[in-house]
C-alpha positions as CSV (number, residue, x, y, z in Angstrom):
1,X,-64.8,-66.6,-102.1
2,X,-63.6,-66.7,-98.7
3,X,-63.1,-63.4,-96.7
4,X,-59.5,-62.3,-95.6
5,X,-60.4,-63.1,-91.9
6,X,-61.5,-66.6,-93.2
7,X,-58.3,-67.2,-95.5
8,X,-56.3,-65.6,-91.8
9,X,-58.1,-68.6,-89.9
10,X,-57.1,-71.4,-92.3
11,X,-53.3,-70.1,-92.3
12,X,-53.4,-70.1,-88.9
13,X,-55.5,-73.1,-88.2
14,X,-52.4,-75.6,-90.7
15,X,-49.8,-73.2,-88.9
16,X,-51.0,-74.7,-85.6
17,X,-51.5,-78.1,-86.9
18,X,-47.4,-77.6,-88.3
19,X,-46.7,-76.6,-84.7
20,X,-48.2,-79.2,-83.0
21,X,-46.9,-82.0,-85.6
22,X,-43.5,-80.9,-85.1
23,X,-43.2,-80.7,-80.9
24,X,-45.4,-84.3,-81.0
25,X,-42.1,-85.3,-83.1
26,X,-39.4,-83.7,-81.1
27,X,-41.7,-85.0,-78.0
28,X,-41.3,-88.3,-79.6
29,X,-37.6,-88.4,-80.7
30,X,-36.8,-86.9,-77.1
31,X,-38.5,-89.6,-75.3
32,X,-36.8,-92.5,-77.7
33,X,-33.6,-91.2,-77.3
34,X,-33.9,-90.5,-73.1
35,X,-34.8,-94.5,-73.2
36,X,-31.8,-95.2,-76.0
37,X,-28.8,-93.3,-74.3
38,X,-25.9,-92.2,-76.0
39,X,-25.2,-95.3,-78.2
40,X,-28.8,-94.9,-79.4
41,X,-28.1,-91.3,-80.1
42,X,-25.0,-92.4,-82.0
43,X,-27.3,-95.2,-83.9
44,X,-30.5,-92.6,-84.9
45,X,-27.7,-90.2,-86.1
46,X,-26.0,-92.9,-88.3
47,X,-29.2,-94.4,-89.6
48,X,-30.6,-90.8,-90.6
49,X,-28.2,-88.5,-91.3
50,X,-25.7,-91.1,-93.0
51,X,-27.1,-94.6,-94.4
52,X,-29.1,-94.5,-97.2
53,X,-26.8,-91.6,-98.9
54,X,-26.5,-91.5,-102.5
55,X,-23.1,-91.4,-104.2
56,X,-23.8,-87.8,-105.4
57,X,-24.5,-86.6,-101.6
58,X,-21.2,-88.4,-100.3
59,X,-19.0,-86.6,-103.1
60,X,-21.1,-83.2,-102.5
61,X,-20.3,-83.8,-98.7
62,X,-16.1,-84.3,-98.9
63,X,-16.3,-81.6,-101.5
64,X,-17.9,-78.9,-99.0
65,X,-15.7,-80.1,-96.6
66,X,-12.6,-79.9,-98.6
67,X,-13.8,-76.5,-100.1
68,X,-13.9,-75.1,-96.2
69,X,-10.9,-76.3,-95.3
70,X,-8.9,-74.4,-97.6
71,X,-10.7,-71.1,-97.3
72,X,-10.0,-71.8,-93.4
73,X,-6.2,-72.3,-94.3
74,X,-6.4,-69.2,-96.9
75,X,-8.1,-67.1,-94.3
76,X,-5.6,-67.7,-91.4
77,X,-2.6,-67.1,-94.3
78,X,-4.4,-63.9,-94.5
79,X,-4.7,-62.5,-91.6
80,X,-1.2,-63.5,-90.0
């Protein structure tokens, strides 16, 4: 059985690895969208945040977004 410094070193040894993974993406997306501009912006935004979407998503979206519009309206009603 490993010893609590041991099991410390692992943790922090795939806590470095997240690290680095993650700023090697942002690194990578950075660099991809300095070369893209803003219309590539607009395109990698489209492709991941709204293509591919289920049905279920796209009714949970306008739902959320429906939902905070009227607490917004109820809240100012509220506080005038």
């Amino acid at each position: 059985m490993p010893s609590t410094k041991q099991i410390k070193k692992i943790k922090m040894d795939k806590l470095d690895q997240i690290m680095t993974n993650f700023m090697g993406n942002f690194r990578n997306v950075y660099r991809e969208a300095k070369k893209q501009g803003f219309w590539g912006i607009l395109k990698l935004f489209w492709r991941d945040l709204f293509a591919g979407r289920t049905t279920f998503q796209w009714v949970y979206t306008v739902n959320s977004l429906l939902g905070w519009y009227q607490w917004t309206k109820a809240l100012k009603k509220e506080v005038a």
